[in-house]
N, C-alpha and C positions, 0 to 999 in steps of 0.2 A: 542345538544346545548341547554342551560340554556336561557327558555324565561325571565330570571330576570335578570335585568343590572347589572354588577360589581358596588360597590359605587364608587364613583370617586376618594375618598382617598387610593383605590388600585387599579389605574391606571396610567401609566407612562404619563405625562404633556406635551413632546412634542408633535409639529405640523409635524414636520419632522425628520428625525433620527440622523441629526447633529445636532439639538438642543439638544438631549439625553444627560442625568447626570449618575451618579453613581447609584443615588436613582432613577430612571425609569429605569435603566435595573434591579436591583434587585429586584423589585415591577416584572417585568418580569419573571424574572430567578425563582421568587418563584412560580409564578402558570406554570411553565413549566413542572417539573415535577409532580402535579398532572395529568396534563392535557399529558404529554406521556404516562404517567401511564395505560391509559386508551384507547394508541392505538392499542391494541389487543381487545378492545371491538367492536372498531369502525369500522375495519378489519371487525371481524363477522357480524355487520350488512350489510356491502355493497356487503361484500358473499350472506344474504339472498334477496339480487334482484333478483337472480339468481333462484327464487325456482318458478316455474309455466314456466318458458322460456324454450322454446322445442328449437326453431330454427328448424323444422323441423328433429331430432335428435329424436330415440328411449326413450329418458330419459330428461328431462329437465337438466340444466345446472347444477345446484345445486347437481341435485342426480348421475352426471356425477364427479362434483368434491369432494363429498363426498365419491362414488365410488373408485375414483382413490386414495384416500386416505385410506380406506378402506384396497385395498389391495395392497398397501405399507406396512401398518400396520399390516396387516394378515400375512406378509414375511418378519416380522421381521426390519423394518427398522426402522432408530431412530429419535427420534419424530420430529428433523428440517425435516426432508425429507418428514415426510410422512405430517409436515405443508406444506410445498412445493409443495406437492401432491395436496393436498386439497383447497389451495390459488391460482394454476396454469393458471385457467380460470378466475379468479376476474377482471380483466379486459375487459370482455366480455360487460359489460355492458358501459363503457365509451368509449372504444375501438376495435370498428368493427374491423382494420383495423389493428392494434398494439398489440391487449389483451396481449402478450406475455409481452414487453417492461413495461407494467405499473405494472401485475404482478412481473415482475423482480425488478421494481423501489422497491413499497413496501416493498419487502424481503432484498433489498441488506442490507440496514445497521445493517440486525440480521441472516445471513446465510453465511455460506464458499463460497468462490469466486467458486469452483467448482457445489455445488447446484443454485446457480445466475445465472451461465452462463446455467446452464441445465434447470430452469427457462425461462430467456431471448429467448433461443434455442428453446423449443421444437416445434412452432410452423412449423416451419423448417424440425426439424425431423418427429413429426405428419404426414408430409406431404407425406411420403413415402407411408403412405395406403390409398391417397387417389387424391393428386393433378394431376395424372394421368387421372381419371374420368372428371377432368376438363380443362385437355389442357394445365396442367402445366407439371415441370419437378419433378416426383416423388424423384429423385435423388439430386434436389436440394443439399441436404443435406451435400455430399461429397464434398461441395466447405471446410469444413473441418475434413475432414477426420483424420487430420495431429494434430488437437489440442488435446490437453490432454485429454480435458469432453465430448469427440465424444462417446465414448462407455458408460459413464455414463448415457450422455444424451438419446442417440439410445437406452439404455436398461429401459431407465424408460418410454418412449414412447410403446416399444414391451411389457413389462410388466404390465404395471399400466395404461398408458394415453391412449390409441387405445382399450385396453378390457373393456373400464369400459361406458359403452354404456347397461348393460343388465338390462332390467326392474324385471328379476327373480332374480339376485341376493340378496343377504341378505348382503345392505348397510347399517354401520352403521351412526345411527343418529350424526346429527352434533354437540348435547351437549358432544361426546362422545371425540370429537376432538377439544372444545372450552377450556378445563385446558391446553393442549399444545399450542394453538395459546394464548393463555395470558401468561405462562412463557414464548414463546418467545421473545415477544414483549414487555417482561419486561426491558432488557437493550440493547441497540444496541453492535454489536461487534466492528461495523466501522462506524464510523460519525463523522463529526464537531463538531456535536449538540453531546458532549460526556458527559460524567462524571460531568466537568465542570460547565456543566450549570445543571446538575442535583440532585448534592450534598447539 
């Protein structure tokens, strides 16, 4: 965020949004997309809160979801995923209680409805190795069994999210995964906020 004021001659005049003209949404609509432009930068930095937070966890949060991204990438997968990988925990820090959902919010309008919901989910699936130690239902999970991203989801958990915990592996650094989170986030797939207002 820019400690220098916009001048006021590019700023939209109303007090409230039904006063709004033609000329105050476009004054709008023009710094819109600079300013999306730039949400793949802004993504990375709220990824790096994450870097010194252990939560009690073998790895801090950071080099858990660098990790998991890591090796996604290492097997091949393609680069929405393995951002997917690596954005999965971003919500950690806003949301004790949610991380999944706000994670998922982020992604939805630049990821296939099957990686969102394997987003949205994994907290869910995660839980199979471990909500047992806690007096939960390890099993949770099979309340869908039945949907299409079950085995998506379940495989990127067995794979990628639950191994990526190890302080010896050889993770790579996060400039290595910052070109794929900036083309993602260059144009959304699915939004209101489309084309429209970014042209």
């Amino acid at each position: 965020m820019s400690d220098v004021a916009e001048p006021i001659e590019s700023r939209a005049k109303f007090r409230s949004m039904d006063e709004g003209t033609q000329d105050d949404w476009m004054k709008i609509a023009s710094q819109f997309g600079p300013f999306a432009a730039q949400g793949g930068k802004r993504v990375l930095d709220h990824l790096r809160l994450l870097d010194g937070d252990y939560g009690g966890f073998p790895v801090d949060r950071l080099t858990h979801c660098r990790q998991t991204a890591t090796r996604a990438f290492k097997d091949g997968r393609d680069e929405e995923y393995v951002v997917c990988a690596l954005l999965h925990d971003i919500g950690d820090t806003l949301g004790a209680y949610n991380h999944p959902d706000i994670a998922a919010s982020i992604l939805k309008p630049f990821v296939s409805e099957q990686n969102h919901w394997m987003v949205e989910q994994h907290g869910i699936f995660q839980g199979y190795y471990f909500f047992h130690y806690l007096g939960m239902d390890r099993d949770m999970r099979d309340r869908f069994r039945d949907h299409p991203h079950f085995q998506h989801t379940a495989e990127f958990c067995e794979k990628y999210d639950q191994t990526a915990f190890d302080p010896n592996y050889e993770t790579m650094p996060l400039e290595a995964f910052e070109p794929m989170v900036m083309k993602l986030f260059e144009m959304p797939k699915n939004s209101v906020y489309g084309p429209a207002i970014t042209e």
